[in-house]
C-alpha positions as CSV (number, residue, x, y, z in Angstrom):
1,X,89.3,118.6,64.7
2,X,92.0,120.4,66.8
3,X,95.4,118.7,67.7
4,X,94.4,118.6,71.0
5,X,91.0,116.8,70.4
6,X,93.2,114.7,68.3
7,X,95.7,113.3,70.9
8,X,91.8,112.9,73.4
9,X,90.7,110.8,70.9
10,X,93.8,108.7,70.7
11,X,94.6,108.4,73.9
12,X,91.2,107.2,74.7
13,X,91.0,105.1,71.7
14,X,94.3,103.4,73.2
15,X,92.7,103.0,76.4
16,X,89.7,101.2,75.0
17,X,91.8,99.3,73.0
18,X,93.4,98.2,76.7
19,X,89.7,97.9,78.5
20,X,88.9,95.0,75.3
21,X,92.3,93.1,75.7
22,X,91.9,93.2,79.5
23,X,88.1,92.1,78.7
24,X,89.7,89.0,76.4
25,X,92.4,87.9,78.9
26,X,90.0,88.0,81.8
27,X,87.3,85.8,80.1
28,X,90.1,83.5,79.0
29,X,91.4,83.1,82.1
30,X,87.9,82.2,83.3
31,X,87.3,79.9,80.8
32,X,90.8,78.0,80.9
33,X,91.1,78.0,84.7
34,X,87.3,76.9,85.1
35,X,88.1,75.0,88.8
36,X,90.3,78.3,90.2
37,X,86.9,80.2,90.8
38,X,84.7,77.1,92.6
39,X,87.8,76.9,95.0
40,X,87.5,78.3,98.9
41,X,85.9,81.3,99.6
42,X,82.3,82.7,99.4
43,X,81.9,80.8,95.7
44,X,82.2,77.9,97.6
45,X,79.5,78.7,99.7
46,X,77.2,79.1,97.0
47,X,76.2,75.8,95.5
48,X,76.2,74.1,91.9
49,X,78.3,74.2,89.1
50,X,76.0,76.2,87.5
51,X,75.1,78.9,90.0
52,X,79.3,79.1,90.2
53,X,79.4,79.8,86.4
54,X,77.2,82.8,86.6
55,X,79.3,84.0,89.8
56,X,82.2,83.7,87.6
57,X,81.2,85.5,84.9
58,X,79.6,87.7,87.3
59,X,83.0,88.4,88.7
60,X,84.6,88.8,85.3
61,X,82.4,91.4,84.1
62,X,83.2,92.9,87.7
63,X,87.0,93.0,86.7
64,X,86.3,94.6,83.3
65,X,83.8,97.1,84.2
66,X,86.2,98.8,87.2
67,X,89.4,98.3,84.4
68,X,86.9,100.6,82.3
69,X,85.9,102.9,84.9
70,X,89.9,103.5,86.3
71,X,90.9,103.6,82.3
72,X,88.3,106.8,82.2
73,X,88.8,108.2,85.2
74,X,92.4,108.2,84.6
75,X,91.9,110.0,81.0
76,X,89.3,112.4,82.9
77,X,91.5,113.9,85.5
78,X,94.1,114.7,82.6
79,X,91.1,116.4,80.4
80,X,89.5,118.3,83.6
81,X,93.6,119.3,84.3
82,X,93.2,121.5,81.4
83,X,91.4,123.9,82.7
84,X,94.2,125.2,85.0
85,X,96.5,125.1,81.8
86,X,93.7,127.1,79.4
87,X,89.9,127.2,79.7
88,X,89.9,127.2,75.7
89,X,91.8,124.3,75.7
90,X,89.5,122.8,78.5
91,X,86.8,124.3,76.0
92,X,88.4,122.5,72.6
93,X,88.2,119.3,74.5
94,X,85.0,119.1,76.2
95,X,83.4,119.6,72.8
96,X,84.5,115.8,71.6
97,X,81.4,115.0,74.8
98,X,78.7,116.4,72.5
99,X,79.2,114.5,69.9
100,X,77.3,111.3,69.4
101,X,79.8,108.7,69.7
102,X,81.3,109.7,73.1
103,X,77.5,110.1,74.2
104,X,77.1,106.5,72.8
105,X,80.4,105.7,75.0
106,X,79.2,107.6,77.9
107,X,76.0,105.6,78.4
108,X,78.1,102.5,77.8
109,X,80.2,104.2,80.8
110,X,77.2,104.9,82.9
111,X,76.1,101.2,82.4
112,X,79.7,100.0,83.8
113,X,79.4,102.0,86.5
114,X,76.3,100.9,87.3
115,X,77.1,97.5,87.1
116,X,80.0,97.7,89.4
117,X,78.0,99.7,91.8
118,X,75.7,97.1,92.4
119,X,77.9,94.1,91.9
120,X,80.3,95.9,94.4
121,X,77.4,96.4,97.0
122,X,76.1,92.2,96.5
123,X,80.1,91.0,96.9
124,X,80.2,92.6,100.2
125,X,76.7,92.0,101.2
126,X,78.1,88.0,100.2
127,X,81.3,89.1,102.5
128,X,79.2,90.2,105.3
129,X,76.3,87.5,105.7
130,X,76.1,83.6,104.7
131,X,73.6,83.8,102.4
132,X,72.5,80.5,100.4
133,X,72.0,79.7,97.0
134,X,68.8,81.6,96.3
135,X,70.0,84.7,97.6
136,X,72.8,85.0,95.7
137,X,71.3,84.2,92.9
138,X,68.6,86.8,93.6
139,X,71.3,89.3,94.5
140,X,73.1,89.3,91.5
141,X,69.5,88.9,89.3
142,X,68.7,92.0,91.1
143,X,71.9,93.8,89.8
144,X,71.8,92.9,86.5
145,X,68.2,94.3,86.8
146,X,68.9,97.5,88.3
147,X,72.0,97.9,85.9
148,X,69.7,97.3,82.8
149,X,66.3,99.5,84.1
150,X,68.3,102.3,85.4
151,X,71.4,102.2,82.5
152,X,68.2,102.7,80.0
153,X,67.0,105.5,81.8
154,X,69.9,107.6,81.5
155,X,71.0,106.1,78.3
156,X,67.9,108.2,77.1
157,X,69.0,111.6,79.0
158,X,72.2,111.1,77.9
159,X,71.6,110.2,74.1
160,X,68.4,112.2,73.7
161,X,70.5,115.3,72.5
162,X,72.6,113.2,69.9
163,X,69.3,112.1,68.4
């Protein structure tokens, strides 16, 4: 492994170390501060304890996923830079994708995105229209379902060459 792969794989090894700590504050903040998320809002539109649990959690995985996608992104734009310093260095990089852990962690990226997509489009859709329990319910059922069907999909394309 070159240097330069080297300080890739640490940087992003820091930044997932970030994404988990964020992840761990963010569900302990949800679990300590259990009455914050019922309070005002379009939570409070939505019903019973219960169905405000899953909206919570459904919000906390929403904070983690786009910390995960901006932590990437961010790393991204610094490995694409490299090809204005050296396309051999842009080369060097890109390599570490082919490998089977970062297509392992690329699927799991897909899947985040994927999740926030569609959670993204059901919070304003829960912004836009007074929906009712049900709805919201079936809303967020239907993004965790669209996450899973179409995250398998490409979790396949993507792995199928590690395999």
């Amino acid at each position: 492994m070159s240097a330069l792969q080297t300080a890739f794989v640490s940087i992003l090894s820091v930044l997932l170390v970030s994404v988990v700590l964020f992840a761990v504050y963010a569900v302990r903040g949800a679990l300590l501060i259990r009455s914050s998320a019922a309070d005002g809002g379009w939570i409070g539109r939505i019903g019973r304890t219960r169905d405000r649990d899953v909206q919570r959690w459904a919000f906390v995985a929403h904070r983690v996923t786009g910390m995960a996608i901006f932590a990437f992104l961010t790393l991204h734009i610094f490995d694409v830079a490299l090809l204005a310093v050296s396309s051999s260095r842009f080369d060097n990089v890109h390599r570490l994708y082919g490998t089977a852990p970062m297509r392992v962690f690329e699927s799991l990226l897909c899947m985040a995105i994927l999740f926030h997509t569609f959670n993204g489009l059901r919070l304003v859709l829960l912004d836009v229209a007074d929906v009712g329990v049900v709805t919201a319910r079936r809303l967020l059922n239907g993004s965790v379902a669209l996450t899973i069907v179409l995250g398998a999909l490409t979790s396949v394309v993507i792995l199928r060459p590690a395999i």
